[in-house]
C-alpha positions as CSV (number, residue, x, y, z in Angstrom):
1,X,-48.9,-56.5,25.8
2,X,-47.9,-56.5,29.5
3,X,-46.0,-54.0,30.8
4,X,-42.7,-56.0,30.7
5,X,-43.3,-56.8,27.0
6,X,-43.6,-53.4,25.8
7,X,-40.6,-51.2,24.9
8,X,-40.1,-48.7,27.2
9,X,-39.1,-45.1,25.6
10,X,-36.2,-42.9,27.0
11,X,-38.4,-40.6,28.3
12,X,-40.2,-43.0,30.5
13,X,-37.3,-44.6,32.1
14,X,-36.2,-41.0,33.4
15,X,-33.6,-40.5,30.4
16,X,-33.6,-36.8,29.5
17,X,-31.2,-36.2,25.9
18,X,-31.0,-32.7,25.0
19,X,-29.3,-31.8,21.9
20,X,-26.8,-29.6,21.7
21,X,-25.9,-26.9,19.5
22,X,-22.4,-27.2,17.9
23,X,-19.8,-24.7,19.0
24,X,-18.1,-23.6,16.0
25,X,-16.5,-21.1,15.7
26,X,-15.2,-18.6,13.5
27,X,-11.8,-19.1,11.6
28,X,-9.0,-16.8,13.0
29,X,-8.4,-13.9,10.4
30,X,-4.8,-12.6,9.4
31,X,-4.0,-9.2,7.3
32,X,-2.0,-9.4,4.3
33,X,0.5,-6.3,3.8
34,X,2.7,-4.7,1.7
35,X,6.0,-3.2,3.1
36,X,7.7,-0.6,1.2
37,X,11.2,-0.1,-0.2
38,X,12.8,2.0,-2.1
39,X,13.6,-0.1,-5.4
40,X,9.9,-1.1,-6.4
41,X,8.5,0.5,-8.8
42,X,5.0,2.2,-8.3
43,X,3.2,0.6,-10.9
44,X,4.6,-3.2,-10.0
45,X,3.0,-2.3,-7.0
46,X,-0.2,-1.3,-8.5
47,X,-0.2,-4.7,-10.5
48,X,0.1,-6.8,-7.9
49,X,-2.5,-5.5,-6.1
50,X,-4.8,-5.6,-9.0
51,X,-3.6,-9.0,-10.0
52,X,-3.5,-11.1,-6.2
53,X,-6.4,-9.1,-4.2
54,X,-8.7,-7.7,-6.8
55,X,-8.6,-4.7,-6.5
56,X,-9.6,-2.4,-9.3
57,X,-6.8,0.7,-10.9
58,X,-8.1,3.5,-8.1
59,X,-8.1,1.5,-5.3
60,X,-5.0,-0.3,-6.1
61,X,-3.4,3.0,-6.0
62,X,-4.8,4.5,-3.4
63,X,-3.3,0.9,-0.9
64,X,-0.1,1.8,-2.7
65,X,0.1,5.3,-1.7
66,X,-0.5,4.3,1.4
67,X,2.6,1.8,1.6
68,X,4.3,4.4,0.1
69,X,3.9,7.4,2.3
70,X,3.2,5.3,6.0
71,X,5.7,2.0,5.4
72,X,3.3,-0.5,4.8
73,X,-0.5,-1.0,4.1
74,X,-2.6,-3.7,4.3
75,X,-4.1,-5.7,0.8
76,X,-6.9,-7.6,2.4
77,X,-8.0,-9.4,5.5
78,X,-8.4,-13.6,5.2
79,X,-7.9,-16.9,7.0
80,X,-4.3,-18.4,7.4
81,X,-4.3,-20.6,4.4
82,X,-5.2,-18.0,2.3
83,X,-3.3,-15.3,3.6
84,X,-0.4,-17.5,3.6
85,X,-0.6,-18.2,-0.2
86,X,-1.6,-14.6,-1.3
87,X,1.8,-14.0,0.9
88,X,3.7,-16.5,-1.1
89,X,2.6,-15.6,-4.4
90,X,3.3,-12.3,-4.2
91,X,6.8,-12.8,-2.6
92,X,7.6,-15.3,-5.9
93,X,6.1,-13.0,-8.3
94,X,8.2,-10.3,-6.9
95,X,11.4,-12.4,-6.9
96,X,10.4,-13.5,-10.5
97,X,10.2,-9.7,-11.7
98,X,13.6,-9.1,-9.8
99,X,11.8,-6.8,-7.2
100,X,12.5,-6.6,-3.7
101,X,9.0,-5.8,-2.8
102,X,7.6,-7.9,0.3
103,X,4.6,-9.2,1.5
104,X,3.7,-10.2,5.1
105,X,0.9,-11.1,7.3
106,X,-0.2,-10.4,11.0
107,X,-2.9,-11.7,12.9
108,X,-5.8,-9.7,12.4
């Protein structure tokens, strides 16, 4: 083959491709909290926590406490689309059960 038949690579022709890596990056993160009030009782409090974030009798209780005695505590840290629904479930659970109890979220 002559030198006008043959292929030429990239590499020959001067070309230089380097990959590069992706830039991803991580999702923003938002806390989920619990505000206090005055009408809710203790244990609604302690079920919702158990029920929505997991969270076992002790700990539960201990993140109530907290809302209890400082105003408001946080129930977990997560990405905006789950924070957002952990928020809205609580808030209609809490309407459904005729409690006043509200949940929020902040950017993290």
């Amino acid at each position: 083959m002559s030198q006008r038949e043959r292929p030429e690579s990239e590499h020959e022709r001067g070309l230089v491709v380097e990959t590069a890596k992706p830039e991803l990056e991580r999702p923003p993160l938002f806390r989920v909290l619990l505000l206090n009030d005055d009408y809710t009782p203790m244990d609604f409090v302690v079920e919702v926590l158990q029920l929505f974030f997991g969270m076992n009798r002790e700990k539960a209780t201990q993140v109530m406490l907290h809302v209890h005695t400082r105003g408001r505590g946080v129930c977990g840290v997560y990405t905006r689309e789950v924070a957002e629904t952990k928020v809205s479930q609580v808030n209609d659970f809490s309407r459904t059960h005729q409690h006043p109890l509200m949940c929020t979220m902040e950017k993290a």
